[in-house]
MIBA-203463 format. One record per residue (C-alpha): residue number from 1; residue in one letter; chain; x, y, z. Coordinates in steps of 0.02 Angstrom, whole numbers, padded with zeros to 5 digits. Each point is the difference from the previous one (the first is absolute). Layout:
BEGIN
(NUM, 'a', 'A', (X, Y, Z))
...
REM end
This chain:
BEGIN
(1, 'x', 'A', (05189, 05551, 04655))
(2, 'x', 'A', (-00032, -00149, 00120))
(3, 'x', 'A', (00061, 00076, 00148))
(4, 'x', 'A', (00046, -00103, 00167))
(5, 'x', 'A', (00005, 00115, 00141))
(6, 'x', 'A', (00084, -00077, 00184))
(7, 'x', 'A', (-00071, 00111, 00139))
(8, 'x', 'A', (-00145, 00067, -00121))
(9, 'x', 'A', (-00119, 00008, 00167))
(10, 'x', 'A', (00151, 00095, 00091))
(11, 'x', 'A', (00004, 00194, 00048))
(12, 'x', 'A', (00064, 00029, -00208))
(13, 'x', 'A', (-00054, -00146, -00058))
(14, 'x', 'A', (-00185, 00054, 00026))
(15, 'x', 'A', (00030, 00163, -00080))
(16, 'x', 'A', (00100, -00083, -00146))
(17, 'x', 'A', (-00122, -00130, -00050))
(18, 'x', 'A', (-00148, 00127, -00014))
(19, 'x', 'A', (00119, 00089, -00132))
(20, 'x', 'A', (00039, -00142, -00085))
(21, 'x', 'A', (-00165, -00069, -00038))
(22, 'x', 'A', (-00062, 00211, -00054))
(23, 'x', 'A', (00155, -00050, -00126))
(24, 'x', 'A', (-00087, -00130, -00080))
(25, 'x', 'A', (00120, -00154, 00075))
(26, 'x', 'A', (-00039, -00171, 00060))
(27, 'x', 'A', (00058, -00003, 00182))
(28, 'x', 'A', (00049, -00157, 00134))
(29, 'x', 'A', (00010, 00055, 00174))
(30, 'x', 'A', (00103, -00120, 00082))
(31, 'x', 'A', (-00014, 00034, 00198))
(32, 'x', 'A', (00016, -00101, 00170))
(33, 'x', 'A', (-00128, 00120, 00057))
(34, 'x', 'A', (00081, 00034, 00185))
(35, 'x', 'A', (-00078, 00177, -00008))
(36, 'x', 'A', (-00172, -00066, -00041))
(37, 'x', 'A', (-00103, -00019, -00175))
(38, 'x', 'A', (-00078, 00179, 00000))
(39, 'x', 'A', (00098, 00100, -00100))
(40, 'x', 'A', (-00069, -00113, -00142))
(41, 'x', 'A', (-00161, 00018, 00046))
(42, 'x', 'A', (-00118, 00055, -00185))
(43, 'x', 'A', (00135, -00055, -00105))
(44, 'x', 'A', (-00060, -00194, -00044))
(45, 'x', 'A', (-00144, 00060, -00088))
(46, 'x', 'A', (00144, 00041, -00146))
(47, 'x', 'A', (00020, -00130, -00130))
(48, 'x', 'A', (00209, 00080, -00007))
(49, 'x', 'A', (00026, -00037, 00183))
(50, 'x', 'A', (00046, -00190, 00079))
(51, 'x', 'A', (00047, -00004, 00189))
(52, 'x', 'A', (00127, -00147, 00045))
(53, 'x', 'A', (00011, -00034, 00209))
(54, 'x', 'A', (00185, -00056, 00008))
(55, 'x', 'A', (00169, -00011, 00081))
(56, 'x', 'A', (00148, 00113, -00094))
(57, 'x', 'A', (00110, -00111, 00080))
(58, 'x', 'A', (-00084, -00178, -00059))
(59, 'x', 'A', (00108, -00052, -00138))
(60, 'x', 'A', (-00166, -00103, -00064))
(61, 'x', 'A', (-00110, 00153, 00017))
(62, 'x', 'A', (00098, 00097, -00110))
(63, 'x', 'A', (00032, -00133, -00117))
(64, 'x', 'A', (-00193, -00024, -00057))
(65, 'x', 'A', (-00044, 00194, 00005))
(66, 'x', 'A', (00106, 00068, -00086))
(67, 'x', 'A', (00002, -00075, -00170))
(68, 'x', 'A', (-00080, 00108, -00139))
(69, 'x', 'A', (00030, 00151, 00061))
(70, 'x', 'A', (00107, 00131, -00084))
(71, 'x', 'A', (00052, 00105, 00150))
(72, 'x', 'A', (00032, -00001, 00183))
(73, 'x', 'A', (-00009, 00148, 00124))
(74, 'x', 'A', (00075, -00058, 00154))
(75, 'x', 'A', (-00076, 00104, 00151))
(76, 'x', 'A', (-00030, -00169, 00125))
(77, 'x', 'A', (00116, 00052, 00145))
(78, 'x', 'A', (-00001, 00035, 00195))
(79, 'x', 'A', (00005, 00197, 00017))
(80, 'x', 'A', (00075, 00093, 00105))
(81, 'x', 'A', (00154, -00001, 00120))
(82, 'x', 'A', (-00152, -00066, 00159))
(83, 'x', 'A', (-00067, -00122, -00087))
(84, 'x', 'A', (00158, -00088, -00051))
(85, 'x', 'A', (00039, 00026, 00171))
(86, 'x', 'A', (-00125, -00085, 00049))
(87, 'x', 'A', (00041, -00181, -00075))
(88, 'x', 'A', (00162, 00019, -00075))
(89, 'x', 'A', (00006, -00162, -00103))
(90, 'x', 'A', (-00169, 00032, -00052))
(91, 'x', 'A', (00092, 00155, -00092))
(92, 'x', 'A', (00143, -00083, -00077))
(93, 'x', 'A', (-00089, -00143, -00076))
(94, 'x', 'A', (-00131, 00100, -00057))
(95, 'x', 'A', (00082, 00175, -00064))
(96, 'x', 'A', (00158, -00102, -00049))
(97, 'x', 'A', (-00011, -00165, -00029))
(98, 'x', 'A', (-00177, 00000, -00085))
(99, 'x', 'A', (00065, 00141, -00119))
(100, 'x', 'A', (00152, -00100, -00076))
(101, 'x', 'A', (-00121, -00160, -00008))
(102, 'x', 'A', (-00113, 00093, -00092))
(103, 'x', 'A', (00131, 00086, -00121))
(104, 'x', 'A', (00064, -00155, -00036))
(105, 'x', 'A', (-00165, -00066, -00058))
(106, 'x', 'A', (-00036, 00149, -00084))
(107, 'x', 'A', (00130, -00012, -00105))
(108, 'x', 'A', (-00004, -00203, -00018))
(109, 'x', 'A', (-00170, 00047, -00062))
(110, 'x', 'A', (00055, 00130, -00124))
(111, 'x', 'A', (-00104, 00127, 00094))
(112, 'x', 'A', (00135, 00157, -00051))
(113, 'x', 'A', (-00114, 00125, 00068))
(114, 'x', 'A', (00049, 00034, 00191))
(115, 'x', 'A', (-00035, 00124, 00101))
(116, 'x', 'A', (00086, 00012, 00171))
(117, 'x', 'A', (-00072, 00104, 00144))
(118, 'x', 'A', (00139, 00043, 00118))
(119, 'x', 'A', (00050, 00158, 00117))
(120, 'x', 'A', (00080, 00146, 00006))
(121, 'x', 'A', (00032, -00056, 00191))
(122, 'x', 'A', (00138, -00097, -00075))
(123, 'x', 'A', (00098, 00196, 00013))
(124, 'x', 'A', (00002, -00008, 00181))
(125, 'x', 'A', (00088, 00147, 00064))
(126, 'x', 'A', (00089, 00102, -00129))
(127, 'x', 'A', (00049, 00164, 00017))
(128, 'x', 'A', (-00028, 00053, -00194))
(129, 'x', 'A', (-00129, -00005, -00143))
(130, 'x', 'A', (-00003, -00182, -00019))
(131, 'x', 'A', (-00019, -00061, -00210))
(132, 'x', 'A', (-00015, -00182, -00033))
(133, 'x', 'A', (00172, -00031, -00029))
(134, 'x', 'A', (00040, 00083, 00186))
(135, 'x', 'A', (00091, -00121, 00130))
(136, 'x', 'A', (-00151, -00107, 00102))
(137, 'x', 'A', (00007, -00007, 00179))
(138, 'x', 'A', (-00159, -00096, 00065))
(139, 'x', 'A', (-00025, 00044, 00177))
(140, 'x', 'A', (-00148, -00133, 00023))
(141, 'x', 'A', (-00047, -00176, -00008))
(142, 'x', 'A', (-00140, 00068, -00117))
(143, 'x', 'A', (00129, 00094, -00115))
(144, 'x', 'A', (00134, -00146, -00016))
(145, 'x', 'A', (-00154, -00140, -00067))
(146, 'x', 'A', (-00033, 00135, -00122))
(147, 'x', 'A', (00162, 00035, -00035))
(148, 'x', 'A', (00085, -00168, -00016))
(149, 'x', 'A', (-00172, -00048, -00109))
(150, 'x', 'A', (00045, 00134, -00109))
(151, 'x', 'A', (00184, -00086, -00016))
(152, 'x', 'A', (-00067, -00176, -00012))
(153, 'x', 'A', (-00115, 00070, -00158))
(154, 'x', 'A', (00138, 00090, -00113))
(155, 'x', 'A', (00112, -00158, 00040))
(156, 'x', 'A', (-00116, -00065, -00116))
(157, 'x', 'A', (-00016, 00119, -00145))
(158, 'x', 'A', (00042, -00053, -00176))
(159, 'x', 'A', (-00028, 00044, -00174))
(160, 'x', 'A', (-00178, -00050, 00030))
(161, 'x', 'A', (-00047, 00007, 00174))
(162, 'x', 'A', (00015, 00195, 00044))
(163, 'x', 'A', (-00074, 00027, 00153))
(164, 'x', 'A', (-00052, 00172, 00060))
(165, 'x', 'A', (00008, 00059, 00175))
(166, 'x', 'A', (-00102, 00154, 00074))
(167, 'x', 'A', (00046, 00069, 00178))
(168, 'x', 'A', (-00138, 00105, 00069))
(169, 'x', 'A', (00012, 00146, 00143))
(170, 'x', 'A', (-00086, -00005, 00150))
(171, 'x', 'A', (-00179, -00035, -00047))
(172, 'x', 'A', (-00170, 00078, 00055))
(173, 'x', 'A', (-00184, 00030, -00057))
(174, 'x', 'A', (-00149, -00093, 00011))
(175, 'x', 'A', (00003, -00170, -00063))
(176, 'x', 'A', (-00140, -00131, -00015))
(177, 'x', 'A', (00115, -00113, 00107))
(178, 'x', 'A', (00029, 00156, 00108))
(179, 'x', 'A', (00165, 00023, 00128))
(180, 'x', 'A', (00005, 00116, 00134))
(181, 'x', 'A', (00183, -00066, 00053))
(182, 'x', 'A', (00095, 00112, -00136))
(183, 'x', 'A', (00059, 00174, 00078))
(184, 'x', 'A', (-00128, 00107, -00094))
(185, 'x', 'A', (-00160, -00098, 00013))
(186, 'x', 'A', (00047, -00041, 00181))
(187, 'x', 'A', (00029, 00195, 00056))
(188, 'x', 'A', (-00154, 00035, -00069))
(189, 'x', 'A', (-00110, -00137, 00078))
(190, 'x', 'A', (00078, 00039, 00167))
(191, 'x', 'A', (-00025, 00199, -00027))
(192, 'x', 'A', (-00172, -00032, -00034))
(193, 'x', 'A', (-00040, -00143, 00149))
(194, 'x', 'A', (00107, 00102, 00126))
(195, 'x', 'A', (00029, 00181, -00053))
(196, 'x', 'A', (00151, 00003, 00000))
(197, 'x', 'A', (00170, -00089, -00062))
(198, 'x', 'A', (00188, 00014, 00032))
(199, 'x', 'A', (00128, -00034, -00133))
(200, 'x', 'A', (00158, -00085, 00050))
(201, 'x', 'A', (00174, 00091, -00057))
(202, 'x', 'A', (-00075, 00099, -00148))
(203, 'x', 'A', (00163, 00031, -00086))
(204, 'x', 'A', (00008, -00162, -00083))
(205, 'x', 'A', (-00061, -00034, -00185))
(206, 'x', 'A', (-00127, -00099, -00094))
(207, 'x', 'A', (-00044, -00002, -00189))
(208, 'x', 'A', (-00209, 00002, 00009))
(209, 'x', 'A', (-00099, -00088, -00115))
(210, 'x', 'A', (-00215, -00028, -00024))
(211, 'x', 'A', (-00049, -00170, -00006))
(212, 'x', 'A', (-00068, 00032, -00181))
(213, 'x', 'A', (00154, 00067, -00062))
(214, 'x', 'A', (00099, -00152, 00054))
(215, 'x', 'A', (-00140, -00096, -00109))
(216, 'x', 'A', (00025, 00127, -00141))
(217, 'x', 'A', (00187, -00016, 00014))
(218, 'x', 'A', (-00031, -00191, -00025))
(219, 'x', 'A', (-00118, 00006, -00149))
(220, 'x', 'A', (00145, 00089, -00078))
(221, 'x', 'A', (00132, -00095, 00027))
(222, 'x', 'A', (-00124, -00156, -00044))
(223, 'x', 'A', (-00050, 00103, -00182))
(224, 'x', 'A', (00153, 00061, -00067))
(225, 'x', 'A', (00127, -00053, -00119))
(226, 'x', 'A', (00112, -00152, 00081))
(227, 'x', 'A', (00158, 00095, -00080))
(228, 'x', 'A', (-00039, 00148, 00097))
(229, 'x', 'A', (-00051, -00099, 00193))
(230, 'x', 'A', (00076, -00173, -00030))
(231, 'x', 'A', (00142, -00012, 00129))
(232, 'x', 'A', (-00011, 00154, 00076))
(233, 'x', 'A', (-00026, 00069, 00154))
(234, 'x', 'A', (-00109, 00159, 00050))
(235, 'x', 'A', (-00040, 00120, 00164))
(236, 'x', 'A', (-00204, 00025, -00019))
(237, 'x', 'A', (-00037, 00165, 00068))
(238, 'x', 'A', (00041, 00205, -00024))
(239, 'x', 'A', (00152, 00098, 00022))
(240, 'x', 'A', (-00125, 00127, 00084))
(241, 'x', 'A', (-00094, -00151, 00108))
(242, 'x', 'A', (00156, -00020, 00129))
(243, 'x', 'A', (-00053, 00066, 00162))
(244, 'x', 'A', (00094, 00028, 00155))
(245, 'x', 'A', (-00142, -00083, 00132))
(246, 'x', 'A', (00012, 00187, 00082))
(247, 'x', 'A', (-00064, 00074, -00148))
(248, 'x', 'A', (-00169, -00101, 00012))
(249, 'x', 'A', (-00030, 00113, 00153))
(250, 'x', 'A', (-00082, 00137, -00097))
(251, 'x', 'A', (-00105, -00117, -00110))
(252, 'x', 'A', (-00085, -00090, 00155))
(253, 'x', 'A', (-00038, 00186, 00067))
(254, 'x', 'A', (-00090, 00046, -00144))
(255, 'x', 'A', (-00094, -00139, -00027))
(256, 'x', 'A', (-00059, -00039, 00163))
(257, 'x', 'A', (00011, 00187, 00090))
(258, 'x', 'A', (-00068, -00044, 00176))
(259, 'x', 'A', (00153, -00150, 00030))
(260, 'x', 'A', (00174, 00016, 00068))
(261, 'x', 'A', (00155, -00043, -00098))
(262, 'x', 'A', (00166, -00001, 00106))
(263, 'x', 'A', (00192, -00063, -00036))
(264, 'x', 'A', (00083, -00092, 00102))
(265, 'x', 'A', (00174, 00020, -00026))
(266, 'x', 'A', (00070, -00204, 00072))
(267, 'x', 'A', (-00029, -00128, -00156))
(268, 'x', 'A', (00047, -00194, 00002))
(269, 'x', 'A', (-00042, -00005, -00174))
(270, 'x', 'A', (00181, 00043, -00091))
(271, 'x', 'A', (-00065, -00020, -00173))
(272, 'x', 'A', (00009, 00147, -00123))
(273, 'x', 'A', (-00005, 00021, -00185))
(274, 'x', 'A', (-00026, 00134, -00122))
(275, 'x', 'A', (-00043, -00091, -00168))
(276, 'x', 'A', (00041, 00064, -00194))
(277, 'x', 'A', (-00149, -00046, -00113))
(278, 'x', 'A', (00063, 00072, -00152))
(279, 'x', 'A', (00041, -00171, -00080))
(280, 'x', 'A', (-00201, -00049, 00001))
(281, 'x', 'A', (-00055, 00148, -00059))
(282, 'x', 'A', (00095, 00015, -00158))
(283, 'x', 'A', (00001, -00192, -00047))
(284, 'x', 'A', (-00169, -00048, 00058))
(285, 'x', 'A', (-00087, 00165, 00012))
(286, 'x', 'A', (-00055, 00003, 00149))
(287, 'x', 'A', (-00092, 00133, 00120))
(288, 'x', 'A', (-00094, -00025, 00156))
(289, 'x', 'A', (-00169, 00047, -00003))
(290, 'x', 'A', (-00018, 00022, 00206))
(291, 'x', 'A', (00091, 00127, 00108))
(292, 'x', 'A', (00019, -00044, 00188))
(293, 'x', 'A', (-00139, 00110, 00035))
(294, 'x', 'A', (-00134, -00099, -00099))
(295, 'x', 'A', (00056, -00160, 00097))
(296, 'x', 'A', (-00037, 00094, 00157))
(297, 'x', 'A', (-00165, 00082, -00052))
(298, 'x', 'A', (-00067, -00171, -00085))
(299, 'x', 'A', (00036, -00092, 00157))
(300, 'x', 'A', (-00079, 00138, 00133))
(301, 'x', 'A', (-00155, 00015, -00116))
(302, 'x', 'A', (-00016, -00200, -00008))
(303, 'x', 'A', (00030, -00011, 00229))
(304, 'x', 'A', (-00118, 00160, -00005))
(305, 'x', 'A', (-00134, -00090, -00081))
(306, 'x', 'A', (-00004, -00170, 00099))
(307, 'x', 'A', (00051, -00121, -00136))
(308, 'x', 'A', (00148, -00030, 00106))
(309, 'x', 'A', (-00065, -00019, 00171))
(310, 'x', 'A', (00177, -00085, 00078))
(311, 'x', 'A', (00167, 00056, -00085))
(312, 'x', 'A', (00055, -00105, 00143))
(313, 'x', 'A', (-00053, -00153, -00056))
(314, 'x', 'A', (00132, -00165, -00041))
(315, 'x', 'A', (-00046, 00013, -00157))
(316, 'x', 'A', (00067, 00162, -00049))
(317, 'x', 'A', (00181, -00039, 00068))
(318, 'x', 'A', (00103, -00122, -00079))
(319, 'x', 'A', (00094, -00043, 00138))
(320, 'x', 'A', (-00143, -00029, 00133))
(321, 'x', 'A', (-00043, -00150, -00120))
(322, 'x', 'A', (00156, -00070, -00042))
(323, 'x', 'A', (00024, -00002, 00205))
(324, 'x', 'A', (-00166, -00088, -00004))
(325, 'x', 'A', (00034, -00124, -00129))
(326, 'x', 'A', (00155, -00037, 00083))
(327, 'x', 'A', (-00098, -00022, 00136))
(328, 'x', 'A', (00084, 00131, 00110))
REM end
């Protein structure tokens, strides 16, 4: 397929457009590039892949990019509750009011191949297994974009335009466009720089989920018949992959002996959700092929040999560069 992927030079999008030209597709990233050009670097010298510098929220950029392709993956968002908090308007005209422009020209276009990348944030704080048809209570600025762009999409389904929507678990793992501001990868940067880290609360929740995987689950959803993915919704993860933060304790102490791992019992975070995967699994067929342990091995053994030199750096946190775009 002609593929047009928003976000392809994003923390998934990198991953995901790596898979999809090994699958044999033609791909379009279409990026604003605030996080920089790099996770794209080697991948012009393929005759499959075209880059397009644009605005998701230009009307006229969409308008001439997107016509003759045959699919859309939507990842082009701003991530995370701190970076939305960082320029709020920034985060509703991009994660909401970008996605319905862009559904609506998808399916002006006849482009009935739509893939949606939201969150499972949009749970909040529930204090049950959470399915996808399980009440939403967005806690976040971050989780409400994503949630009322989810809304804003199905408005729009029809016979022909089916859109699917994927909402992925707390992601982790090295990434080309790497992010040390997720839980995982930032415990483990710290742990390493500082030898030791606390965890805040510990009791609540997260469903975990490797970079790759989130690409896999994509690729999927992107490959498979529309009757079984066309309108529907589905949590991207494993039963087995929802981790109370506490329980990460014992990981971190095995893979890096000589740190310090402590709970601290006071959390401002409230969010908390245990997520059912089932649904993925037996219509898509879907396994991870990462455990939380890999992620945290894979990232000390790329600090340990010096190809990171500054997990500090604005360009691993999201929200660091929003501030600075915003000029904050």
């Amino acid at each position: 397929m002609k593929i047009f992927v928003t976000g392809g030079a994003g923390y998934i999008g990198s991953h995901l457009v790596r898979r999809l030209l090994r699958g044999g597709h033609e791909v379009t990233v279409f990026d604003h590039l605030y996080f920089g050009p790099e996770s794209l670097r080697g991948l012009q010298v393929d005759p499959r892949f075209r880059f397009i510098q644009g605005d998701i929220r230009s009307h006229q950029d969409l308008e001439r990019s997107l016509p003759g392709h045959e699919a859309i993956i939507h990842l082009a968002a701003i991530v995370g509750d701190p970076a939305c908090a960082a320029d709020a308007d920034l985060a509703v005209s991009v994660n909401f009011n970008a996605t319905i422009l862009l559904a609506e020209l998808a399916k002006k276009l006849g482009i009935n191949r739509f893939v949606f990348a939201s969150t499972c944030s949009v749970y909040g704080a529930n204090q049950e297994t959470v399915s996808e048809t399980s009440e939403l209570n967005p806690l976040s600025l971050y989780a409400q974009t994503r949630l009322y762009g989810e809304r804003g999409i199905r408005a729009l389904i029809d016979a022909r335009f089916r859109p699917t929507t994927l909402r992925f678990g707390t992601v982790y793992g090295l990434s080309p466009r790497m992010r040390f501001d997720l839980v995982v990868n930032y415990l483990t940067q710290k742990l390493f720089r500082e030898g030791e880290i606390a965890i805040f609360g510990g009791e609540q929740w997260r469903p975990l989920l490797h970079v790759s995987d989130a690409a896999k689950a994509l690729e999927l959803a992107l490959n498979a018949d529309i009757g079984l993915v066309g309108g529907e919704i589905f949590n991207v993860g494993k039963n087995e992959h929802n981790y109370q933060l506490k329980s990460l304790v014992p990981i971190f102490e095995k893979l890096y002996p000589t740190g310090k791992v402590s709970i601290i019992p006071e959390m401002d975070d409230k969010r908390s959700y245990r997520v059912q995967c089932d649904k993925i699994a037996k219509v898509l067929g879907f396994v991870p092929d990462y455990t939380v342990e890999d992620g945290i091995r894979e990232i000390l053994d790329v600090l340990r040999s010096g190809k990171i030199e500054n997990a500090d750096d604005i360009k691993y946190h999201n929200h660091k560069i929003i501030a600075h775009v915003a000029g904050r």
